[in-house]
C-alpha positions as CSV (number, residue, x, y, z in Angstrom):
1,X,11.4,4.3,-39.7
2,X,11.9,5.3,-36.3
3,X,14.5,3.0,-34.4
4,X,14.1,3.5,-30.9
5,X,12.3,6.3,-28.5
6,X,14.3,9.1,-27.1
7,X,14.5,7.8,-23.6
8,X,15.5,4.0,-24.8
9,X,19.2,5.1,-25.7
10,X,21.6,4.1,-23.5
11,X,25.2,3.5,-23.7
12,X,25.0,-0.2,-25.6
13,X,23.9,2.0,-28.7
14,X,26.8,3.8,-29.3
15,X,27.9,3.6,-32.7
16,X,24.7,2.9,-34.0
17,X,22.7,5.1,-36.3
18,X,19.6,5.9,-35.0
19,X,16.2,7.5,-36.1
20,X,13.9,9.1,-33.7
21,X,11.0,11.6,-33.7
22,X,9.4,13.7,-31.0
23,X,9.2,17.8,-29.8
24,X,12.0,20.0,-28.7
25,X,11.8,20.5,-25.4
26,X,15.1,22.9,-25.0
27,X,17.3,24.4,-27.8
28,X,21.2,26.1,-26.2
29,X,23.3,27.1,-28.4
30,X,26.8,27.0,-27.0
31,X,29.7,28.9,-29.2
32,X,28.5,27.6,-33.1
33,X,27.4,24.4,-31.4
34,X,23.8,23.5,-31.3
35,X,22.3,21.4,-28.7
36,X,18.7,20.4,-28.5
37,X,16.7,18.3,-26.0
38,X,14.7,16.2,-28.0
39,X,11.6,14.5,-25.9
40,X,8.7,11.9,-27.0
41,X,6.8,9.6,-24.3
42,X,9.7,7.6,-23.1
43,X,11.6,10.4,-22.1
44,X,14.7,13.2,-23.2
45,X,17.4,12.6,-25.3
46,X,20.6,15.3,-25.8
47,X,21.0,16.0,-29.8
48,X,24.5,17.8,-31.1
49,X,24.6,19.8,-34.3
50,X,28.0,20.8,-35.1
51,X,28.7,23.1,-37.9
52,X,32.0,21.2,-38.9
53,X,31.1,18.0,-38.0
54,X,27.3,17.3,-38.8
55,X,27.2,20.7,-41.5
56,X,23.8,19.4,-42.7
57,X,21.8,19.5,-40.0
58,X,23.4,22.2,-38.5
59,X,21.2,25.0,-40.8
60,X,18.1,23.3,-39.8
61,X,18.9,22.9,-35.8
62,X,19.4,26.7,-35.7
63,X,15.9,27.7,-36.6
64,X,14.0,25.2,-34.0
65,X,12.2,26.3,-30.9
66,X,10.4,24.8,-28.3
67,X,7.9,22.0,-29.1
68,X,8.9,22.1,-32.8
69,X,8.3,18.4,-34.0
70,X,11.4,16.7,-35.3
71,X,12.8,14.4,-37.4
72,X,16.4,13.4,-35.7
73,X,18.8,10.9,-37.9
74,X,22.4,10.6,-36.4
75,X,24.8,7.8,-34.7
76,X,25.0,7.8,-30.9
77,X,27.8,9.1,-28.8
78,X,29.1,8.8,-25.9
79,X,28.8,12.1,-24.0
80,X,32.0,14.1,-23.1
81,X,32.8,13.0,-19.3
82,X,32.4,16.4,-18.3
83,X,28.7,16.7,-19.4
84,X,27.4,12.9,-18.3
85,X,23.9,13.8,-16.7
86,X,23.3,11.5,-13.8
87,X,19.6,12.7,-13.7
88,X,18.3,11.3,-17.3
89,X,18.3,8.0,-18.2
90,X,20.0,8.8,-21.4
91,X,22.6,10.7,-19.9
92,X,25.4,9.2,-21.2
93,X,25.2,9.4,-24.8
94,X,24.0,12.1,-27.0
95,X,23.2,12.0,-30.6
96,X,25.3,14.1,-33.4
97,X,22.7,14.7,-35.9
98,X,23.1,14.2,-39.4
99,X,19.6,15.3,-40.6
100,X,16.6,17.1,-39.0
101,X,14.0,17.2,-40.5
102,X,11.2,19.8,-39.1
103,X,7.7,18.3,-39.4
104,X,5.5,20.9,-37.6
105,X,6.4,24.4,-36.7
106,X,4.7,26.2,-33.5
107,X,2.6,29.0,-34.9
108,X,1.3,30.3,-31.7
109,X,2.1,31.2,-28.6
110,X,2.1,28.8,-26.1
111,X,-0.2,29.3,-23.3
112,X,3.2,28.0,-21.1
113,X,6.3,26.5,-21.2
114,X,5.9,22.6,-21.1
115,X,9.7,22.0,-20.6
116,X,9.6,23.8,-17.2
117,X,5.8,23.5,-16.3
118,X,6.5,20.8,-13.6
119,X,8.9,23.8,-11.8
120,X,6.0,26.4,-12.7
121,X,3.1,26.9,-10.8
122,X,0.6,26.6,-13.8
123,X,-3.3,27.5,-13.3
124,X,-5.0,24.2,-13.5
125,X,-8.0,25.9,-15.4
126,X,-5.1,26.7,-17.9
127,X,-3.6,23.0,-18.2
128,X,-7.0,21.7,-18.6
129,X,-7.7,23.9,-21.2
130,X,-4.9,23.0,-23.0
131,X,-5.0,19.7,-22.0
132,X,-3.1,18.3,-25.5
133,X,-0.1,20.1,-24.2
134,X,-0.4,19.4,-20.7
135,X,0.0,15.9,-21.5
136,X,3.4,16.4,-22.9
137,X,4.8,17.5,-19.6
138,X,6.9,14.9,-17.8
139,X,4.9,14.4,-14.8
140,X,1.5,13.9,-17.0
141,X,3.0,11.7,-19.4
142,X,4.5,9.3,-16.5
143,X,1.2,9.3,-14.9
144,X,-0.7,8.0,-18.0
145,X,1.8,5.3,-18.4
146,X,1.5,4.3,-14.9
147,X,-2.0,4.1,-15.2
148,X,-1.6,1.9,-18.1
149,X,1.1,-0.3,-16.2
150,X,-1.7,-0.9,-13.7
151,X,-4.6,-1.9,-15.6
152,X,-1.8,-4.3,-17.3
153,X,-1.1,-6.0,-14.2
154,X,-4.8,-5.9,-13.3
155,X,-5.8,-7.8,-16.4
156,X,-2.8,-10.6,-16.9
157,X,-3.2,-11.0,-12.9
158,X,-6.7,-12.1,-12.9
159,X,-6.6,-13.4,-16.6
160,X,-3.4,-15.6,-16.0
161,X,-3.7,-16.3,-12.3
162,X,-7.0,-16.0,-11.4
163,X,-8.6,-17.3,-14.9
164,X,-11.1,-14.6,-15.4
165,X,-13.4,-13.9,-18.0
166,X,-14.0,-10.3,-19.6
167,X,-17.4,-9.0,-20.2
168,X,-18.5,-5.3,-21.6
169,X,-22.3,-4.5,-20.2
170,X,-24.5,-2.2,-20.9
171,X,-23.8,1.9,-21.0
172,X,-27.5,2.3,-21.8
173,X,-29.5,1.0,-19.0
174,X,-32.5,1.7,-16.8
175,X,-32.5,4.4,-13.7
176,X,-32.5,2.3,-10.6
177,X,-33.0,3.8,-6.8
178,X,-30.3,3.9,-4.3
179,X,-26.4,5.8,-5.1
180,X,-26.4,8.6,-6.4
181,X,-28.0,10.6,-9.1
182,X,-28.3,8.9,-12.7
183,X,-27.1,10.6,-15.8
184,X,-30.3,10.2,-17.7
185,X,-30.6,10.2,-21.8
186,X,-34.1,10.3,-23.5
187,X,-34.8,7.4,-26.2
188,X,-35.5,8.7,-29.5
189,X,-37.0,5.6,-30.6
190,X,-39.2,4.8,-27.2
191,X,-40.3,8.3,-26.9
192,X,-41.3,9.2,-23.0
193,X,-38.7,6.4,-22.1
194,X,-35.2,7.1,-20.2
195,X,-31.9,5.3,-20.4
196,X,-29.9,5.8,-17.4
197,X,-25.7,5.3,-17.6
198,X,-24.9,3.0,-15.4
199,X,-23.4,4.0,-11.7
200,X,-21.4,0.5,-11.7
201,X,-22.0,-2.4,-13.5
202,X,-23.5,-4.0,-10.5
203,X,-27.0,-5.6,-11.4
204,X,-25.2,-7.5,-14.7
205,X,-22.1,-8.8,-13.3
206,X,-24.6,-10.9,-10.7
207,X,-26.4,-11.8,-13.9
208,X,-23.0,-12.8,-15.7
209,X,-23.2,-14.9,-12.3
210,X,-26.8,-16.4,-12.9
211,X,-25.3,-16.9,-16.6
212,X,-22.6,-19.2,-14.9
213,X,-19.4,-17.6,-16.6
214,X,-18.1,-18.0,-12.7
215,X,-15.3,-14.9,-12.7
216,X,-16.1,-11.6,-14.7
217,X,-14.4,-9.0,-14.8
218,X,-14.2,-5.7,-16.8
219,X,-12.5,-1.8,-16.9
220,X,-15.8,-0.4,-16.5
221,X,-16.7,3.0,-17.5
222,X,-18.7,4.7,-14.6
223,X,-21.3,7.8,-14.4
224,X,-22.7,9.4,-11.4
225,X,-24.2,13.4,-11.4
226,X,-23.0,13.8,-8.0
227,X,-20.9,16.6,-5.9
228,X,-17.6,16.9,-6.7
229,X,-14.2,16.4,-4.7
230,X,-10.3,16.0,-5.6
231,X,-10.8,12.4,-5.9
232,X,-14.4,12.3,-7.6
233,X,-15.4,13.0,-11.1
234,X,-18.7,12.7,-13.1
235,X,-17.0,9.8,-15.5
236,X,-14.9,7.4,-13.2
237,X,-13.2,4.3,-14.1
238,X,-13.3,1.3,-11.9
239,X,-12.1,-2.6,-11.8
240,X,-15.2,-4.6,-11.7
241,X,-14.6,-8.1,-10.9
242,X,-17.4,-10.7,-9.2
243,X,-16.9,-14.7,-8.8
244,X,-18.7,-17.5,-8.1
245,X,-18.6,-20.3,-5.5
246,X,-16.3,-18.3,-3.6
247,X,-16.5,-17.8,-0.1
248,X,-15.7,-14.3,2.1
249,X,-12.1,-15.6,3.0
250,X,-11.2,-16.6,-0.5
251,X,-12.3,-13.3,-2.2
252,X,-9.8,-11.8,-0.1
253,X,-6.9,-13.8,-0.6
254,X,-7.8,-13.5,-4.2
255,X,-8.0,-9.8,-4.2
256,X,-5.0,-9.6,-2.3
257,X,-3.1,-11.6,-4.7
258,X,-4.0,-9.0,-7.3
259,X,-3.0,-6.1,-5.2
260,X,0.5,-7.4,-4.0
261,X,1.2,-8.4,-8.1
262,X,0.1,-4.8,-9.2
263,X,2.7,-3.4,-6.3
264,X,5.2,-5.5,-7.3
265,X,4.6,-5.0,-11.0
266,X,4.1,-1.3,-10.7
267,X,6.1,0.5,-7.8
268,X,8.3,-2.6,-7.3
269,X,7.6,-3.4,-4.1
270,X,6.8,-6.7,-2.2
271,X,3.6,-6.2,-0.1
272,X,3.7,-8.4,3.3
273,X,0.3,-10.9,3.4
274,X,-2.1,-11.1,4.8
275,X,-3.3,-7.3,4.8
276,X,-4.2,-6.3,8.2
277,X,-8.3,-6.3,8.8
278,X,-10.5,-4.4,11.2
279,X,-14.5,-4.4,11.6
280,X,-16.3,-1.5,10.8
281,X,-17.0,-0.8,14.7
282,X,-13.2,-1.2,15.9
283,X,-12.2,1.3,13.2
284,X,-15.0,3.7,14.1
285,X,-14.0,3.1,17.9
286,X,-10.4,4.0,17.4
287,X,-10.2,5.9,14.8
288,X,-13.3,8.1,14.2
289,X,-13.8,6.4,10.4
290,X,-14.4,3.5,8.3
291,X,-11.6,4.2,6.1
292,X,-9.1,5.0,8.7
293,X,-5.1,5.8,7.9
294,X,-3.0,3.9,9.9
295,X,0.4,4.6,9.2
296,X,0.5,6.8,12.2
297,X,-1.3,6.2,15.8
298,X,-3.1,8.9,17.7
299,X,-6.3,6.6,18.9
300,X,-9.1,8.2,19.6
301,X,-10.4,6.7,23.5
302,X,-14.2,6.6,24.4
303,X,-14.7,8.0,28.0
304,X,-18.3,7.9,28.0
305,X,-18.7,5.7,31.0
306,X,-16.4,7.6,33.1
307,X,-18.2,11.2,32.1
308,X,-21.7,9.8,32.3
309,X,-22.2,11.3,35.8
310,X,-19.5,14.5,35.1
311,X,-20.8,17.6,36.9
312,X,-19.5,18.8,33.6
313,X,-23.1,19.5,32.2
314,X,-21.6,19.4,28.4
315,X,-20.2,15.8,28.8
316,X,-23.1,13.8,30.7
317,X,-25.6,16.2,28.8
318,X,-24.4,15.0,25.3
319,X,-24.2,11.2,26.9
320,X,-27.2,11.3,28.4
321,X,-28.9,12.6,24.9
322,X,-27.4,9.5,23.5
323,X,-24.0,10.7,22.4
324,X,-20.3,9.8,23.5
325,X,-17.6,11.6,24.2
326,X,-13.9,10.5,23.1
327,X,-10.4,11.9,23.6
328,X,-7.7,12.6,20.9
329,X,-4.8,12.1,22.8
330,X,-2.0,14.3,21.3
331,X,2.0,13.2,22.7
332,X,3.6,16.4,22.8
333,X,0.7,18.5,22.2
334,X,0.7,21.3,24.7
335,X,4.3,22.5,23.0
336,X,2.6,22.4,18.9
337,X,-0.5,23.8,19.9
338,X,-1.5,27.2,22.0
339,X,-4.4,27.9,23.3
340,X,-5.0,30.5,20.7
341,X,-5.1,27.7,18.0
342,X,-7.5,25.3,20.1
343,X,-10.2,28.4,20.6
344,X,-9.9,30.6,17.8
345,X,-7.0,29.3,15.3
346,X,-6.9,26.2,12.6
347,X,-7.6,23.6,15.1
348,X,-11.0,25.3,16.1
349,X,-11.3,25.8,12.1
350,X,-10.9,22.1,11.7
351,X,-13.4,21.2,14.6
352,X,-16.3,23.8,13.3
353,X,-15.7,22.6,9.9
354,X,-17.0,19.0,10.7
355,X,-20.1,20.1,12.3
356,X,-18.3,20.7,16.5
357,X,-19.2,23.9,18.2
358,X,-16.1,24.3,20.1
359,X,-13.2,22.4,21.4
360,X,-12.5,21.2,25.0
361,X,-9.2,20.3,26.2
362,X,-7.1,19.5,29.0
363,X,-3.3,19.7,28.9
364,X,-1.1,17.6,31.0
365,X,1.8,19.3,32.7
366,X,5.4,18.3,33.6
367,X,4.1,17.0,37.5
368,X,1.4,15.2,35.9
369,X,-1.2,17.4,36.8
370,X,-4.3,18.1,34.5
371,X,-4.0,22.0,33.6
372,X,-7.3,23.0,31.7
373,X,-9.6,26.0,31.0
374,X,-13.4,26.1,31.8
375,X,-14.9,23.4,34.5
376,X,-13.5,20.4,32.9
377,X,-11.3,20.2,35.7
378,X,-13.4,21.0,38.7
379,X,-15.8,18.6,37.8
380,X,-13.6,15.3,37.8
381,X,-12.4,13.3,41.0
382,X,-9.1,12.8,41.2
383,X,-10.2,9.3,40.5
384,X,-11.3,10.2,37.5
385,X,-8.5,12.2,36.4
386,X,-6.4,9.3,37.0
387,X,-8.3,7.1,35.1
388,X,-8.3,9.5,32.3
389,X,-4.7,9.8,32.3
390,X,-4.4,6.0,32.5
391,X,-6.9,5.0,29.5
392,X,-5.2,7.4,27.1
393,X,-1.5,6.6,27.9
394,X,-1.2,10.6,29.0
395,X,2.5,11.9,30.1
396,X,3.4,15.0,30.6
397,X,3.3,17.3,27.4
398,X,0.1,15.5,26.4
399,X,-3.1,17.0,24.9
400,X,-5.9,15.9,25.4
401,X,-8.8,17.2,23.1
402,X,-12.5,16.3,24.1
403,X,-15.3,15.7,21.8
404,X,-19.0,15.2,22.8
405,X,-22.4,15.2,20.6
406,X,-23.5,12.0,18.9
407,X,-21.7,9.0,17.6
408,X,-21.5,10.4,14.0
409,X,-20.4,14.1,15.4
410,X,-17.6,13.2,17.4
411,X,-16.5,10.6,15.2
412,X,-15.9,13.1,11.9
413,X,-14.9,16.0,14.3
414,X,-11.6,13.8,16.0
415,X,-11.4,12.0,12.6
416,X,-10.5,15.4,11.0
417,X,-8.3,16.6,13.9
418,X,-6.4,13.5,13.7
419,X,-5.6,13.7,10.3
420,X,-4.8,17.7,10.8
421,X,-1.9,17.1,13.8
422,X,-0.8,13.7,12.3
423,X,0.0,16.1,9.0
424,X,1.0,19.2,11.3
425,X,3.2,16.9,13.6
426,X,5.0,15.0,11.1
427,X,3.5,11.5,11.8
428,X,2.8,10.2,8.5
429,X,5.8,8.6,6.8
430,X,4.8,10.0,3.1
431,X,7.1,6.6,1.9
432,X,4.4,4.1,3.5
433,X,1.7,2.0,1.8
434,X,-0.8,0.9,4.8
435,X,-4.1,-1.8,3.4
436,X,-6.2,-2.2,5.7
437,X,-9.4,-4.4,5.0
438,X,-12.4,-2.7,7.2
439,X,-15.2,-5.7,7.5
440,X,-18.7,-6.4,8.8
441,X,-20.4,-3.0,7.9
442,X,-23.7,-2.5,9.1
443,X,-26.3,-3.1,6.6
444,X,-28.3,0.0,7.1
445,X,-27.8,3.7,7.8
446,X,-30.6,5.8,9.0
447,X,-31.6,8.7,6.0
448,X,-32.7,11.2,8.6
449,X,-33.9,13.7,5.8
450,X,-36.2,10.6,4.0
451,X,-37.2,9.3,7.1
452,X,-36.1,5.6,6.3
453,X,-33.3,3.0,6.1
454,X,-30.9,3.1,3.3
455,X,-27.9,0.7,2.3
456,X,-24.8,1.4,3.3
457,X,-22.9,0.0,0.3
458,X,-26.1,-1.4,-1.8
459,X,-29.1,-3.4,-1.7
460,X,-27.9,-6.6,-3.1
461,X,-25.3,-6.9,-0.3
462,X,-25.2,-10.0,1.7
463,X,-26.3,-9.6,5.4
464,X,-24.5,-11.9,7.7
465,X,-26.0,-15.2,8.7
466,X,-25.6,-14.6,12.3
467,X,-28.1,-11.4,11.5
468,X,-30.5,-12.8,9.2
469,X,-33.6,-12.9,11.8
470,X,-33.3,-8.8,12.1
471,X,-31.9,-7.1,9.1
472,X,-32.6,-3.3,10.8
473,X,-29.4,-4.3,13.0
474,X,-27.7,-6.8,10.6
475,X,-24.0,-6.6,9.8
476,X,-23.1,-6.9,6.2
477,X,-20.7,-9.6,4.6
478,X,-19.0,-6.2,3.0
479,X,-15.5,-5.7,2.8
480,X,-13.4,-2.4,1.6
481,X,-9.6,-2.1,1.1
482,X,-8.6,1.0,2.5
483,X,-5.0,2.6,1.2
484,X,-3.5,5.3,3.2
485,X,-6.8,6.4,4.6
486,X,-8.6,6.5,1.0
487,X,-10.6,3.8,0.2
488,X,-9.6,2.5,-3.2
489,X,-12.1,-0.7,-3.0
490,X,-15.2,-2.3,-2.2
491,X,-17.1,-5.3,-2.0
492,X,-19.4,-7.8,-0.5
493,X,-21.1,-11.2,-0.7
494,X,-24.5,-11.0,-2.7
495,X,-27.4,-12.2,-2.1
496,X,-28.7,-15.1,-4.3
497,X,-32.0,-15.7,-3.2
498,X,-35.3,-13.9,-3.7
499,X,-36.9,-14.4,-0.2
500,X,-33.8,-12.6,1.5
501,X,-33.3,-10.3,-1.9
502,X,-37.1,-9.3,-1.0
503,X,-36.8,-8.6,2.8
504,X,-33.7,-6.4,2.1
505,X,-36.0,-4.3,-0.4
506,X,-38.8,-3.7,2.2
507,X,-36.4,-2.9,4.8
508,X,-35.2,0.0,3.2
509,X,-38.8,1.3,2.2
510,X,-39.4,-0.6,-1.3
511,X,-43.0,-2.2,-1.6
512,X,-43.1,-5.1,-3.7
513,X,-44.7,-3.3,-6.9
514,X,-41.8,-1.1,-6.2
515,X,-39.1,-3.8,-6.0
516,X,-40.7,-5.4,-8.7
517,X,-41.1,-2.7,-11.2
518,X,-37.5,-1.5,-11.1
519,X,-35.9,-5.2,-10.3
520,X,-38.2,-7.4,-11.2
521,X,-35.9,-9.0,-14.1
522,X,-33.3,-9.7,-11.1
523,X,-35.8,-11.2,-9.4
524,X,-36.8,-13.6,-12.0
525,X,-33.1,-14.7,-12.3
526,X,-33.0,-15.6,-8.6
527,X,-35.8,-18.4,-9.5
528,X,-33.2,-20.0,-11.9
529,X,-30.1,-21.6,-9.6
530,X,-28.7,-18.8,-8.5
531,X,-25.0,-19.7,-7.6
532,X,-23.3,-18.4,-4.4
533,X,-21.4,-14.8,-5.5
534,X,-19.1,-12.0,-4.3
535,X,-17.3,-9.3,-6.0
536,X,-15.5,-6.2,-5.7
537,X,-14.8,-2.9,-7.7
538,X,-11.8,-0.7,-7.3
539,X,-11.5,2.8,-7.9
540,X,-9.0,2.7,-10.6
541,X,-8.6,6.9,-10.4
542,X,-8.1,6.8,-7.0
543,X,-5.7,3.4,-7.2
544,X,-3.4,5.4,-9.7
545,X,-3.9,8.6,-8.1
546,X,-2.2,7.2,-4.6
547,X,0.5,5.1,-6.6
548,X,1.7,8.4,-8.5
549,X,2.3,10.3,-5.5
550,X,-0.6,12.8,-6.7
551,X,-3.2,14.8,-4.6
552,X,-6.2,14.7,-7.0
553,X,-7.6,12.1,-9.5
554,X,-7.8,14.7,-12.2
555,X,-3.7,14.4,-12.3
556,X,-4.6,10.8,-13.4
557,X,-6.9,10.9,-16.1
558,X,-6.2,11.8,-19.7
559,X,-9.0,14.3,-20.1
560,X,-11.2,15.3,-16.8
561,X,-13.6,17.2,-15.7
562,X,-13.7,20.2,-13.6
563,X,-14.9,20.5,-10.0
564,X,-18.1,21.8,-11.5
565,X,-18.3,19.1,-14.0
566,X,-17.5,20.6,-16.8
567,X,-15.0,20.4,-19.5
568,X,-12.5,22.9,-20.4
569,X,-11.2,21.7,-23.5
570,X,-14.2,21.0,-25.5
571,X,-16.5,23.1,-23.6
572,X,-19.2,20.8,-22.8
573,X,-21.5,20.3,-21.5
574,X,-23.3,22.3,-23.9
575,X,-26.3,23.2,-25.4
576,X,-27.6,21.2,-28.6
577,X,-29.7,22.4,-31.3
578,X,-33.7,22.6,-31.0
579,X,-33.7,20.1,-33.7
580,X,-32.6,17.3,-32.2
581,X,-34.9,18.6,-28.8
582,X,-38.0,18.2,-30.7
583,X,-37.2,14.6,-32.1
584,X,-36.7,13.5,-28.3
585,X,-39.7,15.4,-27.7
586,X,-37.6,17.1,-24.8
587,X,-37.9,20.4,-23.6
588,X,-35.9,22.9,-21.0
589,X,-37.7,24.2,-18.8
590,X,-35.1,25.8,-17.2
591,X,-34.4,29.8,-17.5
592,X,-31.1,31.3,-17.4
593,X,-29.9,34.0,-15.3
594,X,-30.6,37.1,-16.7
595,X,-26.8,38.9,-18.5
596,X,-26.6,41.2,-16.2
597,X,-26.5,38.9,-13.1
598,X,-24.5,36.5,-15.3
């Protein structure tokens, strides 16, 4: 039987025979004497065979390689004081072995090194391809088990505290509108017919609601054919949680209960309460976005007023149109960033890429004065200069970059250069973990290419009371926790009755038959005491993803998919045989590239 893991050992067990299994991660062989790094999920433990003192193991250690699976029996030592390693856990004992046993030999050679992969710069096609042994690295395995630390805290949090119930729902459902695109699978048995999987859990948790279990919650399993980015994948995973009788102010106290225990559990750190909020239109306002990081400043300032009027035709033309235009003030700006770099270089890069056509700017110089290039300058009274020097806090060394087109232009243009210097500048503290709870959404977002309203977060989101008589302009009751600029959650109040449930549907372009046909059972349920109900879901990828330190969500997930969806382990997706095609009564219709092009 094994006794402990390699990485449990620790000083307090010396003396003790021990048992333990796992891979060899190094083999050295030092003058006759045979050392071997011996690792398993907890971690690395130093093994000794000696040819004098441990002569039965000794034949067996010297024919081990890398990733050799082991059998280690031997007592634990403490380590000579001249080889105590400070960096491992285990590093004051080691083991003198006085049996290994080899389990599984490696027959094959290994696509790379997994004791010195973390150092290497391994193709990520490659790791994922070989995901089995990816997983044994160091950094992979201690993101797993932080995941698993998380949705720990996660469930004796709201179980223990917060008295929650768990409920599975369906994974075979119907396609609804709104979100993104469904993953669809063809019924066998209902031939013609469509299951969808669902894109959240969302309709049946308010039914759980309906069904008065009061707080649900579940680690739902998530599927959405959509795009993907470093921190989106085709399968997510997500805490779903949604409560009865609870108003706006509780939920968040709740939630934030949760989050400060999985801080504390996890990262062991004590999160300061209450989390900072903002409305939708002050983050916008200052920061270009409604998931803003604020663990460094640079405010954006809205000028519009004072450029209305600008002989500067670019300015009053784009306000005039509609637009705004807003500064990204930049402290010691004109030093980090030429000329070169504003026109042609990165910075321009990072303007075109959101959508600007060029980049205006004014510098401010050692006497104060505005120094710029084009007709900014010309066209402002010294009045206005002032003034533009007052609003953004400008001293000298300041840079001042200009944006001007509509709201949503400007907005993702300065939101991307603000993120660009604060990276380039050194003004994110990497050690920092900013919540931020961005509130009162709007309810609706234009769809310019459908030509109608759609739902900013969903349908069945609450608008507020003091909105009710116009929805087209209503703010939500909608509430995300942003982390570091990434939003890592999302909820709202729901509606609960079938008049307003109704009015929401044919403001985003449903007709009743519509709204009937694809919610129709949700409907019903509203005509049965329907309590009050809010909820939330939190991207558990993305949660983990932040809280490891790691770039993209794939790093967090046991076995992901690539940026194109796919799977390169298994090879899927893939194509099935014509058999099971013709018992769905399915058929491609689609007609591969010819081999050539391919």
């Amino acid at each position: 039987m094994r006794t402990y893991y390699c990485g449990e050992l620790r000083s307090k067990h010396i003396g003790e025979t021990v048992t333990l299994y796992g891979w060899v991660d190094r083999r050295r062989d030092h003058g006759g004497v045979i050392f071997l790094d011996v690792r398993d999920r907890s971690g690395i433990v130093q093994i000794v065979s000696d040819p004098e003192r441990t002569p039965d193991s000794y034949h067996g250690a010297e024919s081990l390689r890398g990733e050799y699976v082991v059998k280690i029996t031997g007592r634990v030592t403490s380590r000579p004081e001249d080889s105590l390693n400070p960096k491992l856990p285990t590093g004051e004992v080691e083991i003198y072995a006085d049996e290994i046993e080899l389990l599984n030999a490696v027959r094959k050679q290994l696509p790379f090194q997994i004791s010195t992969a973390d150092s290497e710069n391994v193709r990520e096609d490659l790791r994922l391809k070989y995901r089995y042994l990816d997983l044994r690295r160091d950094r992979m395995s201690r993101n797993l088990q932080l995941r698993h630390q998380v949705v720990k805290a996660m469930r004796r949090h709201l179980e223990d505290v917060g008295g929650f119930i768990e409920v599975e729902t369906p994974i075979l459902t119907r396609s609804t509108p709104e979100g993104a695109r469904d993953y669809l699978v063809p019924s066998r048995v209902n031939l013609g017919d469509w299951y969808a999987l669902p894109q959240s859990p969302q309709l049946f948790k308010q039914l759980l609601m309906v069904s008065g279990l009061d707080r649900y919650y579940q680690i739902a399993r998530c599927f959405r054919d959509e795009d993907l980015r470093a921190d989106r994948q085709p399968e997510f995973t997500q805490l779903d949680m949604e409560m009865s009788f609870m108003s706006l102010e509780e939920i968040i106290e709740l939630n934030e209960g949760l989050v400060c225990q999985i801080f504390q559990s996890v990262k062991g750190v004590e999160l300061s309460r209450p989390f900072p909020r903002l409305t939708y239109a002050e983050a916008m306002n200052r920061y270009g976005s409604d998931k803003p990081d604020t663990r460094f400043g640079l405010e954006l300032v809205d000028v519009s007023d004072l450029m209305k009027d600008s002989g500067f035709k670019v300015f009053s033309g784009a306000i005039a149109a509609g637009g705004i235009v807003k500064i990204l003030p930049i402290p010691g700006g004109n030093e980090a960033f030429s000329n070169e770099r504003i026109k042609k270089g990165d910075l321009f890069k990072e303007a075109s890429e959101a959508g600007a056509k060029g980049l205006a700017f004014i510098r401010v110089r050692e006497n104060g004065e505005i120094d710029t290039i084009g007709a900014i300058k010309d066209n402002l009274t010294e009045a206005q200069k002032q003034e533009l020097l007052d609003r953004t806090g400008a001293k000298p060394g300041h840079l001042l970059l200009f944006a001007a087109a509509d709201a949503n232009a400007v907005n993702k243009t300065l939101d991307r250069l603000r993120l660009f210097v604060g990276n380039e500048l050194g003004l994110i503290d990497k050690e920092k973990m900013n919540l931020l709870w961005v509130t009162d959404f709007p309810m609706f977002e234009w769809n310019a290419d459908e030509k109608r309203l759609e739902a900013i977060h969903h349908p069945f989101t609450a608008p507020h009371p003091d909105d009710i008589h116009d929805l087209k302009t209503a703010r939500a009751q909608a509430y995300d926790l942003v982390l570091n600029g990434t939003e890592v959650g999302g909820g709202s109040l729901r509606i609960y009755q079938r008049d307003v449930q109704e009015k929401v549907f044919e403001a985003i372009g449903l007709s009743t038959e519509e709204a009937y046909n694809k919610f129709g059972f949700l409907l019903d349920a509203f005509e049965y005491g329907t309590p009050p109900h809010g909820g939330i879901a939190y991207g558990l990828d993305r949660l983990v993803m932040l809280l490891a330190g790691e770039e993209s969500i794939r790093d967090v997930i046991a076995f992901p998919k690539t940026q194109q969806a796919g799977c390169l382990l298994t090879n899927a997706p893939a194509g099935v045989d014509d058999k099971q095609l013709k018992e769905l009564q399915v058929r491609s219709t689609y007609t591969p590239k010819s081999e050539s092009k391919s």
